[in-house]
BALUM-916624 format. One line per 4 residues: number of its first residue (from 0); their letters; for each residue x, y, z of C-alpha. Coordinates in pm, 1 decimal, always signed. Layout:
BEGIN
NUM = a = X/Y/Z | ...
END
This chain:
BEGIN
0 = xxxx = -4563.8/-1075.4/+3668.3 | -4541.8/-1098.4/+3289.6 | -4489.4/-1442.5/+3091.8 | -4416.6/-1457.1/+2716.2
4 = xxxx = -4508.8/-1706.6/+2527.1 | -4408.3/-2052.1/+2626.1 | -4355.0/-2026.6/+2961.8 | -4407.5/-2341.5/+3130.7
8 = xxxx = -4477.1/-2409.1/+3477.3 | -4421.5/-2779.8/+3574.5 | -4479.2/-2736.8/+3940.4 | -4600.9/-2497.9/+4176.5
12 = xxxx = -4657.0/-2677.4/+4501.9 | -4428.8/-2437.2/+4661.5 | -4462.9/-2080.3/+4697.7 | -4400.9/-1777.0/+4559.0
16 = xxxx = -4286.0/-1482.9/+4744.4 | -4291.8/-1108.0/+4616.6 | -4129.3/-852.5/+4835.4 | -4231.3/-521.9/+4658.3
20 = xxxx = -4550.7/-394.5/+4552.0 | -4743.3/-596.3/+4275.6 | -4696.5/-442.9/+4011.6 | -4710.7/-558.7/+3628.8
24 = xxxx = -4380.7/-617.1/+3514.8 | -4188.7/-628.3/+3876.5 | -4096.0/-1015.0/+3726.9 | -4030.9/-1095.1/+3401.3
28 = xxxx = -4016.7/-1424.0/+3246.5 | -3874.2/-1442.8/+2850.2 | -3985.8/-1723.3/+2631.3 | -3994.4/-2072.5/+2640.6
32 = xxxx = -3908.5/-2058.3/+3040.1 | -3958.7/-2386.7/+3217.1 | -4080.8/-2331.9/+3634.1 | -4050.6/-2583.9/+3874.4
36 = xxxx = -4114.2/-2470.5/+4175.7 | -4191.7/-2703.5/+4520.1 | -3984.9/-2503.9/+4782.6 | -4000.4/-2111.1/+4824.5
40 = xxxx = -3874.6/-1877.5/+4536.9 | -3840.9/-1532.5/+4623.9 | -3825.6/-1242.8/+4356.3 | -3763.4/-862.3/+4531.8
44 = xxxx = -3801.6/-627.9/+4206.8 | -3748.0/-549.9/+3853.6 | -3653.6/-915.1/+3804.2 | -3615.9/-1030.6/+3424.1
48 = xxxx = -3551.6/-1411.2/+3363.0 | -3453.2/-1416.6/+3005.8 | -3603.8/-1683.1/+2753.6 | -3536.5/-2052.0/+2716.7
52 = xxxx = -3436.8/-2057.7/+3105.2 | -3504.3/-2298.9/+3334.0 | -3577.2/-2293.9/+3706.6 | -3606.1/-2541.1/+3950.3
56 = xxxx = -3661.0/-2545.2/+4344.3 | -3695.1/-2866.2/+4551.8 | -3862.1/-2930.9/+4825.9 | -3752.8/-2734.9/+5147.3
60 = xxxx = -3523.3/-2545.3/+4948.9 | -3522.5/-2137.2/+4877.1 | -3432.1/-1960.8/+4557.7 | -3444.7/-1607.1/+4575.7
64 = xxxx = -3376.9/-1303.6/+4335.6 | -3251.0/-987.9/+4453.7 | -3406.9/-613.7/+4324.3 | -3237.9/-487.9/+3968.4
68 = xxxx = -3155.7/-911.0/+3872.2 | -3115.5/-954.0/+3471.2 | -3069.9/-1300.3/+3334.9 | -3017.1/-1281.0/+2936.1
72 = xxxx = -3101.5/-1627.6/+2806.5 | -3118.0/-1988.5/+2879.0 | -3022.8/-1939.5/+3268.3 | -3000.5/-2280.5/+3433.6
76 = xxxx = -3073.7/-2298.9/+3838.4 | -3117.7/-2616.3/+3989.2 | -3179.6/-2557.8/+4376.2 | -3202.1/-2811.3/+4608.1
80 = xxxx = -3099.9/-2624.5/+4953.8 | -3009.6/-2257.8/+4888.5 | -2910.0/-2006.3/+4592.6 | -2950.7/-1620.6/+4677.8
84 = xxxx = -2883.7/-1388.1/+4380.8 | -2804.8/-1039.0/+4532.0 | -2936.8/-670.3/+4384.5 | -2854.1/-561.0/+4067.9
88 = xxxx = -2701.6/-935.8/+3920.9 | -2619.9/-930.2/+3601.9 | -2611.1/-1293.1/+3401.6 | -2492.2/-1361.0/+3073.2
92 = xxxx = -2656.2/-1654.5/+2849.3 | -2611.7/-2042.8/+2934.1 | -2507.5/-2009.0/+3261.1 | -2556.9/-2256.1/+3534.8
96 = xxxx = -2595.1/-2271.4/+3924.1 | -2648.3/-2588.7/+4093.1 | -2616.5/-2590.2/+4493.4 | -2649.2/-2999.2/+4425.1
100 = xxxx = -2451.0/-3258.8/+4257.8 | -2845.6/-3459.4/+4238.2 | -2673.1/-3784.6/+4263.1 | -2548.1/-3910.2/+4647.0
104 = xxxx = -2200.0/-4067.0/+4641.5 | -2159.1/-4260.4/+5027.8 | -1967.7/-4486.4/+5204.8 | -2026.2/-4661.9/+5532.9
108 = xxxx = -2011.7/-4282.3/+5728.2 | -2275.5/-4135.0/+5549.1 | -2303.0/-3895.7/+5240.6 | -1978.6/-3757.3/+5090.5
112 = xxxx = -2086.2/-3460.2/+4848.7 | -2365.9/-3328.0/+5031.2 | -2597.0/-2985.2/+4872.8 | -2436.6/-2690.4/+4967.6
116 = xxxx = -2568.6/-2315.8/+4947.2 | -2480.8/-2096.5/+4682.7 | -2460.1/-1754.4/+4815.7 | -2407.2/-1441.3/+4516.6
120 = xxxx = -2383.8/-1091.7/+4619.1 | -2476.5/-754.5/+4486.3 | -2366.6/-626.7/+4191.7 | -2220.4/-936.7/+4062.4
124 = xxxx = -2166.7/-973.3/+3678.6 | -2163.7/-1345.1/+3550.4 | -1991.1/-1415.4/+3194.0 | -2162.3/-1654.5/+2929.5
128 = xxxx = -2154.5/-2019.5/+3006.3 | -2033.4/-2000.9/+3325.3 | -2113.1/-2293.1/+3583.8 | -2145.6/-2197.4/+3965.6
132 = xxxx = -2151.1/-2501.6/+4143.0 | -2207.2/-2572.9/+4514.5 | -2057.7/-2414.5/+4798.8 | -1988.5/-2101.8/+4618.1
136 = xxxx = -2006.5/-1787.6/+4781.8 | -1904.5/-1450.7/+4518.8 | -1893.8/-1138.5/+4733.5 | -2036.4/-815.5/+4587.3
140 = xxxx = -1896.4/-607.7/+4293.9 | -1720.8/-848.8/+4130.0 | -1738.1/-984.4/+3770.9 | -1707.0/-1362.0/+3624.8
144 = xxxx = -1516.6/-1414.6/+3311.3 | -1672.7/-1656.9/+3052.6 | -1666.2/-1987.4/+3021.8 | -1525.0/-2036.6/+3428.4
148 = xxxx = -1608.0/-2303.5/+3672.3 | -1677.8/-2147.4/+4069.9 | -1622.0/-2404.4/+4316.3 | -1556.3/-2182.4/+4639.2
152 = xxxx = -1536.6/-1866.9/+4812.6 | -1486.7/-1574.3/+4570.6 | -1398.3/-1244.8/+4831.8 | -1231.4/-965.0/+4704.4
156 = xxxx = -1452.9/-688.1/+4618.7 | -1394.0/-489.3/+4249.8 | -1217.4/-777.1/+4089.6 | -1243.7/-1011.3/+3825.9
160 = xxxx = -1219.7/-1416.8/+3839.0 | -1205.8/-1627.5/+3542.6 | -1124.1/-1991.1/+3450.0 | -1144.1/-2317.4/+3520.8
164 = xxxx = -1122.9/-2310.7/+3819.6 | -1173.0/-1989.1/+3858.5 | -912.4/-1758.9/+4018.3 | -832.6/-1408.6/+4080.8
168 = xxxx = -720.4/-1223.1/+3762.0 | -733.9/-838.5/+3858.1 | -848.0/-593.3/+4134.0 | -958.4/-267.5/+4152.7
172 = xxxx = -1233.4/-278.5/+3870.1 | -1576.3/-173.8/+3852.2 | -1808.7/-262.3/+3551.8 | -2201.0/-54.7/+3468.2
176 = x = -2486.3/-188.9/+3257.5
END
């Protein structure tokens, strides 16, 4: 692993998991990264977190990062249950993922907004401030327009969403980095 400057690690009573060889530079985290870490994070390989980002894994939960993921800048995941990044993610500055709403709203049943798993695939591009928020699943090869808000399942392959919510706006596209 390599760590610029400023990277802070706030907790590591969890663990960390590295499925490929240890090598330096397999995970790379930018400046001013802030690591919280006190349920299992997995990286596979050639992972870059980009600076000012901020990670955090509760208790019990798993975050894991898939072989080929690139985060530019300022990356926000707050993981309470389960967020899987696929290979060969692509994400754009300032965006968020959240598999948690961190506040429980009840009534005399039980818990209303319970965490939900946040499942993206392979190959998945995500435009700048974007917010993924629980429950969302994004199949592979697709890309994320700027700016949208993910709430559900996102399942046609070669497309682009955007918006707020986000919605299907073409098919049949690929995108390279």
């Amino acid at each position: 692993m390599l760590f610029a400057p400023g990277v802070k690690f706030i907790s590591l009573k969890g663990k960390i998991l590295l499925e490929s060889t240890p090598l330096r530079g397999q995970v790379k985290f930018g400046r001013n990264c802030a690591v919280n870490i006190n349920g299992t994070i997995t990286f596979k390989s050639n992972i870059t977190i980009g600076e000012g980002s901020v990670l955090y894994v509760g208790p019990d939960a798993t975050l894991t990062f898939g072989s080929g993921f690139y985060a530019t800048s300022d990356l926000g995941v707050n993981c309470k249950k389960k967020i899987s990044f696929g290979d060969g993610c692509l994400i754009a500055y300032q965006v968020q993922v959240l598999d948690t709403d961190f506040h429980r709203i009840m009534d005399k049943t039980g818990i209303l907004n319970p965490d939900k798993e946040v499942i993206i695939g392979n190959h998945v591009w995500i435009g700048a401030r974007t917010t993924v928020l629980k429950g969302t699943r994004i199949a592979d090869n697709i890309v994320i327009g700027a700016a949208s808000v993910l709430t559900k399942q996102y399942n046609v392959n070669y497309s682009v969403y955007a918006g707020n919510p986000a919605t299907l706006v073409k098919k049949n596209v690929e995108w390279d980095y």
